[in-house]
VEXLODO-382798 format. One record per residue (C-alpha): residue number from 1; residue in three letters; x, y, z. Coordinates in nm, 4 decimals, decimal comma, m for minus. Each point is the difference from the previous one (the first is absolute). Last residue first. Example, Ala and Ser with C-alpha at 12.3 -4.5 7.8 and 13.67 -1.06 7.14 Angstrom:
BEGIN
+------+------+----------+----------+----------+
! resi ! resn !        x !        y !        z !
+------+------+----------+----------+----------+
!    2 !  SER !   1,3670 !  m0,1060 !   0,7140 !
!    1 !  ALA !  m0,1370 !  m0,3440 !   0,0660 !
+------+------+----------+----------+----------+
This chain:
BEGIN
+------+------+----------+----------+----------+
! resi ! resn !        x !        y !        z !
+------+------+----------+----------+----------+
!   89 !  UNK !   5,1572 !  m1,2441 !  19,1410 !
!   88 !  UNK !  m0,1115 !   0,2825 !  m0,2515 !
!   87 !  UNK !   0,2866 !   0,1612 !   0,0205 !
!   86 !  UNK !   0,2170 !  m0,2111 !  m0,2668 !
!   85 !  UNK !   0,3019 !  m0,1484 !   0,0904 !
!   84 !  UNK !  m0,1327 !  m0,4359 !  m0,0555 !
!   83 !  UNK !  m0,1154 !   0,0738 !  m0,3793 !
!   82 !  UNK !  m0,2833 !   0,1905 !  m0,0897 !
!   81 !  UNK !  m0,0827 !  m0,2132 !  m0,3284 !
!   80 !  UNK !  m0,0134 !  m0,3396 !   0,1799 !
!   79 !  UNK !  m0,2506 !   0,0402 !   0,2897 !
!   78 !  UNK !   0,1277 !  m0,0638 !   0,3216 !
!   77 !  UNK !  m0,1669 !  m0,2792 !   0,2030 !
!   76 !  UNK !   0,3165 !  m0,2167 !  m0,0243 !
!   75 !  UNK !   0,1767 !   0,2755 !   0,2228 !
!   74 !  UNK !  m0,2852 !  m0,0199 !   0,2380 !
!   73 !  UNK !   0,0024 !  m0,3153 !   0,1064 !
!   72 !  UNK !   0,4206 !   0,0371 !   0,0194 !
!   71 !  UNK !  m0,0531 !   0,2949 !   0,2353 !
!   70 !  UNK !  m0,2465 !  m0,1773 !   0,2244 !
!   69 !  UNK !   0,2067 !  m0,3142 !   0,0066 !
!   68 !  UNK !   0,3055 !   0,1849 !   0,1044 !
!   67 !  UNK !  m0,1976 !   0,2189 !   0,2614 !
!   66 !  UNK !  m0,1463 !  m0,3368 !   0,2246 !
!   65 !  UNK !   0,3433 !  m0,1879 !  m0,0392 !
!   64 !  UNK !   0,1807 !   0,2804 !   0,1985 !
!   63 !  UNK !  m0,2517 !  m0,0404 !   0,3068 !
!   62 !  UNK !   0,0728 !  m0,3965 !   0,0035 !
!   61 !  UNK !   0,3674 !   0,0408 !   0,1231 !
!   60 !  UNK !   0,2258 !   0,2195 !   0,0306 !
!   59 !  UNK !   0,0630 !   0,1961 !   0,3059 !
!   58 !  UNK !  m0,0192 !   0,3695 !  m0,0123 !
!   57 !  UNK !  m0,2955 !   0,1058 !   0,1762 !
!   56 !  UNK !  m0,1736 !  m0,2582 !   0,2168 !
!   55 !  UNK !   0,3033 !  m0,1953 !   0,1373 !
!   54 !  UNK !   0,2007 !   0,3181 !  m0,0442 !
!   53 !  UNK !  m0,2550 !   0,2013 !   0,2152 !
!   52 !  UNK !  m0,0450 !  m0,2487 !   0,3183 !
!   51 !  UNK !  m0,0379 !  m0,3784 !   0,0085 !
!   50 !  UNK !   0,1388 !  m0,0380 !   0,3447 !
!   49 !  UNK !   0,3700 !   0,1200 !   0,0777 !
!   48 !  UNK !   0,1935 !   0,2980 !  m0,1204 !
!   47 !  UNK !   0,3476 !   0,0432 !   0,1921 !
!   46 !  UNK !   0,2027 !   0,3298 !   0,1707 !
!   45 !  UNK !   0,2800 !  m0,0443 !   0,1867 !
!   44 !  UNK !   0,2174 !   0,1915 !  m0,1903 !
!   43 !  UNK !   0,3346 !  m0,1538 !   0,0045 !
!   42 !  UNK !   0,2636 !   0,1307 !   0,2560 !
!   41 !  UNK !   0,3251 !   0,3121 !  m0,0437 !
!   40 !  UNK !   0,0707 !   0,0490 !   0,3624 !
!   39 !  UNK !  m0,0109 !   0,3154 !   0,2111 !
!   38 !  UNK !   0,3402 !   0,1044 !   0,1982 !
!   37 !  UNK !   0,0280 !  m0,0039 !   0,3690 !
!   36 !  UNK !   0,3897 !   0,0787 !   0,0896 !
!   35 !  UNK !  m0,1181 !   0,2756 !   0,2899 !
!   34 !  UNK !   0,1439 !  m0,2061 !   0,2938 !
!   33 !  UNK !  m0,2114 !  m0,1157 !   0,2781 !
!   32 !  UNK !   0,0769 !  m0,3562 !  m0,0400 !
!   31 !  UNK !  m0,3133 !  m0,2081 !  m0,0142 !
!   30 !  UNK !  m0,2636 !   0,2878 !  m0,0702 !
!   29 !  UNK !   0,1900 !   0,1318 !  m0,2938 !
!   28 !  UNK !   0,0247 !   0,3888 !  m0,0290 !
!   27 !  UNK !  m0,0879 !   0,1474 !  m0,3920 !
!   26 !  UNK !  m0,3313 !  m0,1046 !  m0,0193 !
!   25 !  UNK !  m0,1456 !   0,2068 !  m0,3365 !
!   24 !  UNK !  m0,1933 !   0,3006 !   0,0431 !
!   23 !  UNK !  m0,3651 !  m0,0182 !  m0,0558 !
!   22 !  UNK !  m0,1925 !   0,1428 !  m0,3310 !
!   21 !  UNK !  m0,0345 !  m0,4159 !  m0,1181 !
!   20 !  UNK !  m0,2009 !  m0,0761 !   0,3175 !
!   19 !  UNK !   0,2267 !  m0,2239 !   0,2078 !
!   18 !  UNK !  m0,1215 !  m0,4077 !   0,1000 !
!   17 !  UNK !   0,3892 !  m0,0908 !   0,0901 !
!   16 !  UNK !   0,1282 !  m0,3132 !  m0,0797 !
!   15 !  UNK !   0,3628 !  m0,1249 !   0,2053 !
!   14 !  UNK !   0,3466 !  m0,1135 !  m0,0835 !
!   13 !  UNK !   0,2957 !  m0,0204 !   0,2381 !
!   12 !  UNK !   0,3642 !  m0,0385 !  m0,1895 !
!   11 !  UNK !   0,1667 !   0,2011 !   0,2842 !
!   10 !  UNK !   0,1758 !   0,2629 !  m0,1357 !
!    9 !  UNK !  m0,1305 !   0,0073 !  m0,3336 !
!    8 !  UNK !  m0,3628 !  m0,0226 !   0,1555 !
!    7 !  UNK !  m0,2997 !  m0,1440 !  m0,2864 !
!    6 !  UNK !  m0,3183 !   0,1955 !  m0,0338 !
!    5 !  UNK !  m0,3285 !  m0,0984 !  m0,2113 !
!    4 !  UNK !  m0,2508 !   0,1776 !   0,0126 !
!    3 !  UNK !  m0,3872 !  m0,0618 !  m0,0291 !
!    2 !  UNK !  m0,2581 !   0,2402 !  m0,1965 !
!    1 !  UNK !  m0,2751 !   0,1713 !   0,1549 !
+------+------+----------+----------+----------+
């Protein structure tokens, strides 16, 4: 369940509420009593740590080295009278 953020214009008192995204929003502040609770625009709190996907799938490195040699191994293997667009490789 995502966390809210609310801010009172009447009072100026913020608080986080843990709400499941089909609930109403808070409209009555808890300090004041008046219904001036309005939900605030906050970052995503939301991080990647540890050597996860993009460590393994997109970052360069050694794994892009690997096809490049392959390719250019088997470019110079190609025989002369097919040319490098044939179908045969």
């Amino acid at each position: 369940m995502p966390i809210y953020a609310y801010k009172c214009d009447a009072c100026g008192h913020t608080l986080d509420a843990l709400q499941k995204m089909s609930d109403a929003p808070l409209t009555d502040c808890p300090k004041c009593g008046k219904p001036a609770l309005h939900k605030q625009l906050t970052a995503a709190g939301f991080q990647l740590k540890g050597s996860g996907w993009y460590a393994t799938d997109f970052k360069g490195g050694g794994a892009s080295a690997a096809p490049a040699a392959a390719a250019a191994s088997s470019d110079s293997a190609t025989p002369a009278a097919c040319g490098a667009s044939c179908a045969c490789h």
